[in-house]
C-alpha positions, 0 to 999 in steps of 0.5 A, a space after each residue: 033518719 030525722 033529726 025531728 029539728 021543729 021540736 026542741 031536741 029530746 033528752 035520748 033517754 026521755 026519747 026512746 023511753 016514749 017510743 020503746 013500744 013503737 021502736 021495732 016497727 019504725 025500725 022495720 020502715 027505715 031499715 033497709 032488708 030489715 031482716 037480713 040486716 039485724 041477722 047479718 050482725 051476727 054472720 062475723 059471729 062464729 059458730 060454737 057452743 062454748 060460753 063466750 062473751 059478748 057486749 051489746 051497747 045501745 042495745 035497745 029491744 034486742 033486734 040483733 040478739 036473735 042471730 047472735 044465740 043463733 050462732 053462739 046459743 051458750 053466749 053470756 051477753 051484756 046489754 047496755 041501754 039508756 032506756 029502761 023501757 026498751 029494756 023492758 020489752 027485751 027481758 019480755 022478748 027473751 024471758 028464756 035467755 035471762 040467766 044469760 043475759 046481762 042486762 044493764 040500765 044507763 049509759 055505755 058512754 058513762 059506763 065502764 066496760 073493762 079490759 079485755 073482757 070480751 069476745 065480741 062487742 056489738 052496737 047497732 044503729 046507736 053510735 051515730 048520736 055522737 060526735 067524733 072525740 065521743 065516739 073515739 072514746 067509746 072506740 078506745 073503751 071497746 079496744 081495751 074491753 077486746 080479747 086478744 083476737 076480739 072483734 068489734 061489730 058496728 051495724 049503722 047508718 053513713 052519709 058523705 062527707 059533704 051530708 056530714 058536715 051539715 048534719 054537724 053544723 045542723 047539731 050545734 044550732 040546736 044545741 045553741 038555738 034551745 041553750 041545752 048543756 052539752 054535758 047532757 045527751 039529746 036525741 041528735 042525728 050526726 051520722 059520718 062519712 065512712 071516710 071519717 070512721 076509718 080514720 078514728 078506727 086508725 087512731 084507736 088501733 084497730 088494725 082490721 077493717 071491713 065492710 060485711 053488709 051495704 045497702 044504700 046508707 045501712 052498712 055493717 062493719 068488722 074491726 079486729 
């Protein structure tokens, strides 16, 4: 994944508003067993026909929805995203499952997800934009949004410890060098460690950890 560091950094919704027609096929170019990957979301997914609840955050055009009505065809999703023109190829691209869809335009990091509303919450290649107090945060807000015996699904993209912190030192000169507001949201790369992430999953509560899918730098997890 490139930071794109020649340009002055792009606002995230601004970006993937001007790359939403292209966003799949990039996808496909970057993510290794890019099939595989978004339907190996699903695979902590149980199989059932009850109406169960599930958050999809930073949801984009849906790559990874397909596999979860494959395993939970009467799921109720919400979908959260910045991007209204990601959104819109998602209602295109599932125009049969509206009446169970959620589909909801703005930020999951503004955005409140409530308590204890769902069965799942699933984010996928969206959480390594942000850095570590943002992201525990985040990880607080999916806690408490859990079932009793929910799980969270994180499909993204690590790096070592070392990659970490020059890929957060690289951050703040951007964000320096072009004096943008650090209240705002920019289309940044600052993947962590795996190390760094199971330490903030301990400090958010979330007892259970996995590793379900790796491939190179692509790996999905599971935390109850």
């Amino acid at each position: 994944m490139s930071n794109e560091t020649s340009n002055k950094p792009e606002e995230m919704a601004s970006f993937f508003n001007k790359r939403a027609n292209g966003y799949e096929e990039h996808m496909k170019e970057t993510v290794e067993s890019f099939d595989k990957y978004y339907i190996s979301v699903s695979n902590s997914i149980d199989n059932t026909q009850d109406v169960i609840e599930i958050l999809d955050i930073g949801c984009g055009t849906g790559l990874e929805i397909e596999g979860i009505l494959k395993k939970a065809p009467n799921a109720r999703i919400t979908c959260i995203d910045m991007s209204e023109g990601m959104l819109d190829l998602l209602k295109e691209k599932y125009k049969g499952y509206m009446n169970q869809l959620n589909i909801i335009t703005g930020s999951y990091v503004e955005l409140p997800f409530g308590e204890e509303n769902y069965d799942y919450v699933v984010s996928v290649m969206t959480m390594h934009h942000w850095k570590y107090n943002e992201k525990k945060e985040i990880y607080i807000k999916i806690k408490n949004a859990l079932k009793n015996g929910g799980k969270y699904i994180e499909g993204d993209y690590y790096v070592a410890l070392e990659r970490e912190r020059e890929l957060l030192d690289e951050y703040h000169k951007e964000i320096n060098k072009y004096k943008l507001s650090r209240e705002n949201f920019y289309h940044l790369d600052i993947p962590f460690a795996i190390e760094t992430q199971k330490r903030l999953f301990n400090e958010v509560g979330f007892n259970q950890f996995e590793i379900v899918w790796k491939i190179e730098e692509q790996i999905i997890c599971v935390m109850e």
